[in-house]
C-alpha positions as CSV (number, residue, x, y, z in Angstrom):
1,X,139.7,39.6,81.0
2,X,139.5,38.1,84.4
3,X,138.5,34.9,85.5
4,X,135.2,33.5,87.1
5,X,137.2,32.7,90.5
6,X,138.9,36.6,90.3
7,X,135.3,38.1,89.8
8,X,133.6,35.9,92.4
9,X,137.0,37.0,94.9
10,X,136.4,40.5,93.8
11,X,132.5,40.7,94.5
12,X,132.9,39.1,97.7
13,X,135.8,41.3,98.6
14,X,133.3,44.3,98.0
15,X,130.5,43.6,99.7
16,X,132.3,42.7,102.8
17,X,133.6,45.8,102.7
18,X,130.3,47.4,102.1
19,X,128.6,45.2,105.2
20,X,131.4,46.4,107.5
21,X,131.8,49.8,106.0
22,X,128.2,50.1,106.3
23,X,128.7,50.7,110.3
24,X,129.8,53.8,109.7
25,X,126.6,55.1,109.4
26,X,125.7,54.2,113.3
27,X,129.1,55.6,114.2
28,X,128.8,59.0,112.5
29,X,125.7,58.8,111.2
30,X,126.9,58.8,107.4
31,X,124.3,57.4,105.1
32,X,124.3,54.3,104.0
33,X,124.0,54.8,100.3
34,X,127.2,57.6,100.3
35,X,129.5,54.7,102.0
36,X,128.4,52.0,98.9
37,X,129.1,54.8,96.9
38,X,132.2,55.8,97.9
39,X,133.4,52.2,98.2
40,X,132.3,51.7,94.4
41,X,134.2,54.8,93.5
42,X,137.5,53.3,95.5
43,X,136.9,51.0,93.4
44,X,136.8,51.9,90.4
45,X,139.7,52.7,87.6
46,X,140.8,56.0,89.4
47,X,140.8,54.6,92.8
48,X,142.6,52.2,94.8
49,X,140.6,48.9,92.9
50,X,141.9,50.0,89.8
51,X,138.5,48.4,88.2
52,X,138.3,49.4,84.7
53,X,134.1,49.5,84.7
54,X,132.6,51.6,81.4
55,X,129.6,49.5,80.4
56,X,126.0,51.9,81.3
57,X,124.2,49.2,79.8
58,X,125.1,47.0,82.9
59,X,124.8,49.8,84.9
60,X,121.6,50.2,84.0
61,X,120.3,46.8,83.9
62,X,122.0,46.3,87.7
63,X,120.2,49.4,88.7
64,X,117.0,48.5,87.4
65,X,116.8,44.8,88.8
66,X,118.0,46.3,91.8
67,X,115.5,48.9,92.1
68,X,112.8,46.1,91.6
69,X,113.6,44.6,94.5
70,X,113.6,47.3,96.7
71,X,110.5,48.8,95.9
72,X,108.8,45.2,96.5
73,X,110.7,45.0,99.7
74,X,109.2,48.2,100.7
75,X,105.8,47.5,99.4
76,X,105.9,44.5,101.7
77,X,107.3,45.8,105.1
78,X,104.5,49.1,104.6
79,X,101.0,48.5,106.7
80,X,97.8,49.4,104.9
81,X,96.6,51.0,108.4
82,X,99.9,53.5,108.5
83,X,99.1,54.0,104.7
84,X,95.4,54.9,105.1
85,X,95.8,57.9,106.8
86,X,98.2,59.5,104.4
87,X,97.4,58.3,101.4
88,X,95.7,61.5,100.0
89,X,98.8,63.6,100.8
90,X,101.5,61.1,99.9
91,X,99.4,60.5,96.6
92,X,99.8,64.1,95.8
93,X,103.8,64.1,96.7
94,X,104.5,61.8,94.8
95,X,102.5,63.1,91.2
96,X,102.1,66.3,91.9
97,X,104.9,66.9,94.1
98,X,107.3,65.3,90.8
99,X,105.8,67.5,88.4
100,X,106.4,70.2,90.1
101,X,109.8,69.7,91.1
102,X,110.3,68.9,87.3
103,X,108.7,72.2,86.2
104,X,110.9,74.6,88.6
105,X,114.3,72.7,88.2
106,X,113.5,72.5,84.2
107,X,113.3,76.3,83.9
108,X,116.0,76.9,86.6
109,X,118.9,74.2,84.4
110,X,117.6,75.5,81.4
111,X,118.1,79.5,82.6
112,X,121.3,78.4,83.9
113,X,123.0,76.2,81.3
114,X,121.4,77.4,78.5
115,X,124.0,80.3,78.2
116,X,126.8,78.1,80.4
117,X,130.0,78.1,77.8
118,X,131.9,75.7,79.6
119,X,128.8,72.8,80.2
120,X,128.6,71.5,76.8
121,X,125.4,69.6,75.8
122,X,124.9,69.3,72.2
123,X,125.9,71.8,70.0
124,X,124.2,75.2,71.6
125,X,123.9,75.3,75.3
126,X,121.0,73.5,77.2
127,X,117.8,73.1,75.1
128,X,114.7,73.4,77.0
129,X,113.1,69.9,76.4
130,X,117.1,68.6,77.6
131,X,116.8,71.1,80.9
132,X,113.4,69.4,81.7
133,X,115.1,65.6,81.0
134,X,117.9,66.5,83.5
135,X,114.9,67.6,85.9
136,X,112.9,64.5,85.7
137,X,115.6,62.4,86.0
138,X,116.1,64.2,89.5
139,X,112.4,65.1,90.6
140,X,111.8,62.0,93.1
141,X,113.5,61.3,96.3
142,X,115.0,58.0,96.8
143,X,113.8,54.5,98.4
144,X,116.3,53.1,99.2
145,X,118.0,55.7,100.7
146,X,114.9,57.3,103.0
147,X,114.6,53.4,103.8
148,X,117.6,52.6,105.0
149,X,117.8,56.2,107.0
150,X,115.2,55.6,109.1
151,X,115.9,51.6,110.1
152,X,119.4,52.2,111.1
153,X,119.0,55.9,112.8
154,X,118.1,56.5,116.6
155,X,116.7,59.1,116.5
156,X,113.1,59.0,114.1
157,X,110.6,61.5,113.3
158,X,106.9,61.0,113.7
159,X,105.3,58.0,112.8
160,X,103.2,60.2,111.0
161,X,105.7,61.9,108.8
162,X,107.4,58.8,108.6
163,X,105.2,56.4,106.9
164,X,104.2,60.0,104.5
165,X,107.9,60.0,103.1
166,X,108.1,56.0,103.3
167,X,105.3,55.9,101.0
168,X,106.0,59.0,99.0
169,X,109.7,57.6,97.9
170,X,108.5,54.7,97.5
171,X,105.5,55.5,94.8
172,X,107.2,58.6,93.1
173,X,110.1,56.7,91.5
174,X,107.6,55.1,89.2
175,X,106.3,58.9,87.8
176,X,110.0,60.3,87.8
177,X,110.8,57.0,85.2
178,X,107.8,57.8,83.4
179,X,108.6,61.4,82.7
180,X,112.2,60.7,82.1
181,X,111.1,58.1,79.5
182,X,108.5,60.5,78.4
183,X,110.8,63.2,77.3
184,X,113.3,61.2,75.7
185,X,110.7,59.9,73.4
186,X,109.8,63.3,72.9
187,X,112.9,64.1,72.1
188,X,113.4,60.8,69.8
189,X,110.3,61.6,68.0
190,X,109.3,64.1,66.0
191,X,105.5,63.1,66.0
192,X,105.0,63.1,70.0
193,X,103.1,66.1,71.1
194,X,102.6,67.0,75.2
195,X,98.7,65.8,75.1
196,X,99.8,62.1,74.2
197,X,102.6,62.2,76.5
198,X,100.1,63.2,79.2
199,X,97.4,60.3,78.3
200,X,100.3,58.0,77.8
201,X,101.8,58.8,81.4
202,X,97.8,58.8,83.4
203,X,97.0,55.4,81.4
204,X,100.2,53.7,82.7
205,X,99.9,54.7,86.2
206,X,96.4,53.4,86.0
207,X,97.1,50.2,84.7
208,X,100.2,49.4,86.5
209,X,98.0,50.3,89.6
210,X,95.2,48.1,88.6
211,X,98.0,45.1,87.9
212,X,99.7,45.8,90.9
213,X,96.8,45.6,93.3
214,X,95.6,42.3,91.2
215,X,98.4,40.3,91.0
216,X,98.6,41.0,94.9
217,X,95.2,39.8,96.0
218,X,95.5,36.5,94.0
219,X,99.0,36.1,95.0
220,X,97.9,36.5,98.5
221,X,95.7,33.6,98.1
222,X,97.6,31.5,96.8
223,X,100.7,31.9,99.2
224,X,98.6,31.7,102.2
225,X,96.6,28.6,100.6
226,X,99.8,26.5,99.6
227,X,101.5,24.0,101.8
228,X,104.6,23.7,100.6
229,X,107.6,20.8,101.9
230,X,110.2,24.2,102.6
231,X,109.8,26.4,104.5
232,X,112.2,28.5,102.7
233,X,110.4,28.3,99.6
234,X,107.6,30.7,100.6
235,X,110.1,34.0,100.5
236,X,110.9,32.6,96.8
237,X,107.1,32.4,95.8
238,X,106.6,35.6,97.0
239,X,109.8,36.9,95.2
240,X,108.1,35.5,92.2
241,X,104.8,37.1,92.5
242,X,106.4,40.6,92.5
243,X,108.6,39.9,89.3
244,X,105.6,38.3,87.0
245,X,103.7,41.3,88.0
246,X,106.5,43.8,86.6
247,X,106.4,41.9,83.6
248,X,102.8,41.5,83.1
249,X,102.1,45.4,83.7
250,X,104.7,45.9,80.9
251,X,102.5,43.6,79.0
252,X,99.3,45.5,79.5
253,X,101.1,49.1,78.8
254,X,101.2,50.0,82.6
255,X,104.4,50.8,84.5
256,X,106.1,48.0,86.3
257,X,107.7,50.0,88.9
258,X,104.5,51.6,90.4
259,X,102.8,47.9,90.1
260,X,105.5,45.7,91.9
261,X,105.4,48.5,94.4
262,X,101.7,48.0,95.3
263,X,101.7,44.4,94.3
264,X,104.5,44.3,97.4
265,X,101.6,46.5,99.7
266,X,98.9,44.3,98.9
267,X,100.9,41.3,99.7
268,X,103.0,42.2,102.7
269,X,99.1,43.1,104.2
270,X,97.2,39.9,102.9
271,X,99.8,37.3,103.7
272,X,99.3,35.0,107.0
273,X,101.8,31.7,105.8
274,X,105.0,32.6,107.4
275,X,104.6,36.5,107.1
276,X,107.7,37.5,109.4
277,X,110.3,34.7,107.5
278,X,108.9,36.3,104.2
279,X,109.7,40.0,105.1
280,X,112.9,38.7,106.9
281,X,114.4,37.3,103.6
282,X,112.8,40.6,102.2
283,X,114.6,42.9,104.2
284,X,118.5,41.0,103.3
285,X,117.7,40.8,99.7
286,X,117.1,44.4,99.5
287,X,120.1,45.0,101.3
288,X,121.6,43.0,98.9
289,X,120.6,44.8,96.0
290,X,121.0,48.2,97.5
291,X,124.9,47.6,97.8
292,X,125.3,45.9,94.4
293,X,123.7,48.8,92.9
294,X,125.5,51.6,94.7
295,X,128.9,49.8,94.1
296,X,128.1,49.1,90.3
297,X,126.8,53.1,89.9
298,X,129.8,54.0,92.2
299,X,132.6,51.9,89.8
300,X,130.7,53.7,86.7
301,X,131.6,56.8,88.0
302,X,135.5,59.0,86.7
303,X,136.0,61.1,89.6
304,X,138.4,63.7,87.9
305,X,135.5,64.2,85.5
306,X,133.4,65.4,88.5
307,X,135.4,68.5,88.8
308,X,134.6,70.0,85.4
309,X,130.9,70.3,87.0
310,X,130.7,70.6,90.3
311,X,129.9,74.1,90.1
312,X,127.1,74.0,87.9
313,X,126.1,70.5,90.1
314,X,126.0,72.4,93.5
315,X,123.9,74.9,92.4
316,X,121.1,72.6,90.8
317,X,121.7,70.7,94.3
318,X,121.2,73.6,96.3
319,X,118.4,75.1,94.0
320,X,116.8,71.5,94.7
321,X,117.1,71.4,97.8
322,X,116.1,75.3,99.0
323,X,113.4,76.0,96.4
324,X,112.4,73.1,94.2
325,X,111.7,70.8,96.9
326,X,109.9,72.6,99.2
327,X,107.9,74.5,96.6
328,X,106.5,71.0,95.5
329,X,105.5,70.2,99.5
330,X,103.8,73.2,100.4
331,X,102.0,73.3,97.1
332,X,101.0,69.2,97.7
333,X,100.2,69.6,101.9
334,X,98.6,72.9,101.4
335,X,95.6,71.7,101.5
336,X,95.9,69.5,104.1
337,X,96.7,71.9,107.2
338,X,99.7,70.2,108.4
339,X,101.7,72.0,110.8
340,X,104.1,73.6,109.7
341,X,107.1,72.4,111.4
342,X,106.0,69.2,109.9
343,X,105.6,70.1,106.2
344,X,109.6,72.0,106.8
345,X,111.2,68.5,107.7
346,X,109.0,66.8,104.7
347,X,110.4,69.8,102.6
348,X,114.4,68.5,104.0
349,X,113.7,64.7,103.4
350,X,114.0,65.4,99.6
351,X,117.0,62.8,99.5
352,X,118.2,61.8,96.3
353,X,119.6,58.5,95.7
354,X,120.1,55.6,93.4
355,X,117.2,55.8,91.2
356,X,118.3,59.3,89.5
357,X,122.2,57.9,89.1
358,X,120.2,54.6,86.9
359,X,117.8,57.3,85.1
360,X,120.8,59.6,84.3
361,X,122.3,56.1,82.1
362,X,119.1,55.8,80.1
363,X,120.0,59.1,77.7
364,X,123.4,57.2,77.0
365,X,121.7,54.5,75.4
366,X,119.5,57.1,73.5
367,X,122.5,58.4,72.2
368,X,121.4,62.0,73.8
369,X,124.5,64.6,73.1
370,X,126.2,65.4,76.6
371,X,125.0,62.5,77.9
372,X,128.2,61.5,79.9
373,X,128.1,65.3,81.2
374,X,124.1,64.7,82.0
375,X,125.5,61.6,84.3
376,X,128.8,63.7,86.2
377,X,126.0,65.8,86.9
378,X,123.4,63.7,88.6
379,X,125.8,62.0,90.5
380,X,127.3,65.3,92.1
381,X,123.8,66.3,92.7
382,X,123.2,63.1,94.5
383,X,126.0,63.2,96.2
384,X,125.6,67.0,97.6
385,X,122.1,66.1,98.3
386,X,122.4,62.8,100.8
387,X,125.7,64.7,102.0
388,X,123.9,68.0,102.7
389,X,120.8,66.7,104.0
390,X,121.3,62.9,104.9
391,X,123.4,64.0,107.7
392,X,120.9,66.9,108.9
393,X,118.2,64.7,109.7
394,X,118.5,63.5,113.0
395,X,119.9,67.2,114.0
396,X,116.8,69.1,112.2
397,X,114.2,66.1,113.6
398,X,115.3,67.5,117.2
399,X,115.3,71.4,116.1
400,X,111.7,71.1,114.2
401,X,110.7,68.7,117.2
402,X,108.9,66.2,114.9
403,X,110.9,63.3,116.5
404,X,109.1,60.2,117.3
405,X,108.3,59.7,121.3
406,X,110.8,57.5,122.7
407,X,113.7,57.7,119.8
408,X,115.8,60.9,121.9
409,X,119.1,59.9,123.2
């Protein structure tokens, strides 16, 4: 067991690492989430760190905390006037658009590892209620890691389709967890049939909704109505908001995620007392959180384990990536007549990131069979995915010619 003073040396020794590391991705343009990644993995008991790490429980609670945070952080830094004007089609992204997604990658694992002798999960192949859990756990593109992609890169696509995948990633985590926690109690239960789930999964978006926006307006009045002797304190009230609001949407059956997400919009868009120092201590806590999480998924992770899938992996990725995810967009934009250079870049900007790693450790703690094979698997999706597309951004901005006035080099 190691000491207090080894851990505390060991933390910081990581996420200096990460923070320098992290420069990389101006360099070569290398995402930020697959360097924390990496350097969790380097980390861990097969790499150079030799860190024994087998605890998902931690994992998962690291992940989840982390995830709070920068989903609030987003909520804050998005303005309600960018918002307005896609909110209809980033509204149907990020429900539909996960559903969908969901639906085609369901029947795709389930055609494809149902009959797959060498993928063992449970006792005969890939049951179709497990195909669809391994789909949901994968079905919405990442926070943190469109986030970070379009602070630290040069180059930027239209403010329009910008603020659209900003807000997208940011409100479809919150349906992908509630589908994920659907069908596991689905498959827990005996007694759960589809129409429940469905009323379940519409009630707490609407409630956590309702708390979310709330919480927000009377937070907002209070912050910008107290006078308080720090300065420093007003980030920390505002930090506080945002976590009574997860809890208290858990309390009235809504989902926390969604709620601190538009708790953090309402907020970030009402608050006048010391806005910029508030989304300022924001903006490093998120960053914060984002490496923690990365390195904790990345030290989770056995490497030589990844091998035994990475066939199977690559083709989900690739079946993501090519069909999946731009099924979903053209299905949700249809109606909206966007152009259709457009609607192909919002069809590549299907990253994958953290929050599918942290859903792919909930079916270990419900015991699911093939759960640790469920995990190697979401992880060498995730991995193929910001690979494969977070470093054909920039390059397919410029050949779609969606990039943002003034961002060229």
């Amino acid at each position: 067991m190691l000491s207090i003073e080894t851990l505390v040396l060991v933390g910081g020794i990581l996420l200096f690492v990460g923070v320098v590391a992290s420069k990389l991705s101006d360099w070569v343009g290398i995402p930020t989430l697959l360097v924390f990644l990496v350097i969790g993995m380097l980390a861990g008991e097969e790499g150079i760190g030799r860190i024994s790490f087998d605890s998902p429980a931690v994992a998962q609670a690291t992940g989840t905390v982390a995830l709070l945070i920068i989903l609030f952080a987003g909520g804050l830094d998005t303005q309600w006037s960018s918002v307005r004007t896609i909110l209809a089609p980033g509204l149907m992204l990020s429900t539909l658009g996960v559903l969908i997604t969901t639906l085609s990658m369901g029947a795709f694992a389930w055609f494809m590892l149902g009959t797959y002798s060498t993928f063992d999960i449970g006792d005969a192949g890939l049951s179709w209620s497990e195909a669809l859990l391994l789909a949901a756990i994968v079905s919405s593109t990442d926070a943190a890691a469109v986030f970070s992609v379009f602070r630290t890169s040069s180059v930027k696509p239209s403010a329009r389709i910008r603020h659209l995948l900003e807000f997208e990633s940011g409100s479809n985590d919150p349906v992908a967890v509630l589908m994920t926690m659907a069908i596991l109690g689905v498959m827990g239960s005996e007694n759960a049939s589809i129409a429940g789930v469905g009323v379940n999964l519409v009630t707490e978006l609407f409630a956590g909704a309702i708390t979310g926006f709330l919480m927000g307006w009377c937070g907002s009045r209070v912050v910008n109505q107290l006078r308080l002797s720090a300065s420093g304190l007003h980030p920390i009230l505002v930090l506080s908001i945002g976590l009574m609001t997860f809890g208290f949407a858990n309390l009235v059956g809504g989902n926390g995620y969604l709620a601190i997400y538009v708790c953090g919009v309402t907020l970030g868009n009402q608050i006048v007392r010391h806005h910029e120092g508030v989304l300022r201590f924001h903006d490093a806590l998120s960053w914060l959180a984002q490496l923690a999480m990365f390195i904790v998924l990345g030290l989770l992770v056995v490497p030589s384990r990844l091998l035994s899938v990475a066939g199977v992996a690559v083709a989900m990725a690739l079946f993501l990536m090519l069909v999946a995810r731009p099924l979903s967009v053209m299905a949700c934009l249809l109606p909206f007549r966007m152009p259709r250079n457009e609607v192909a870049y919002v069809s590549w900007v299907g990253l994958r990131g953290s929050v599918p790693i942290v859903l792919a450790t909930f079916p270990m703690s419900y015991g699911i069979p093939g759960a640790e094979e469920v995990f190697d698997v979401i992880f060498f999706i995730v991995l193929t995915s910001v690979l494969i597309q977070g470093l054909t951004l920039v390059p397919c901005a410029r050949w779609l010619g969606v990039e943002e006035q003034g961002t060229k080099s």
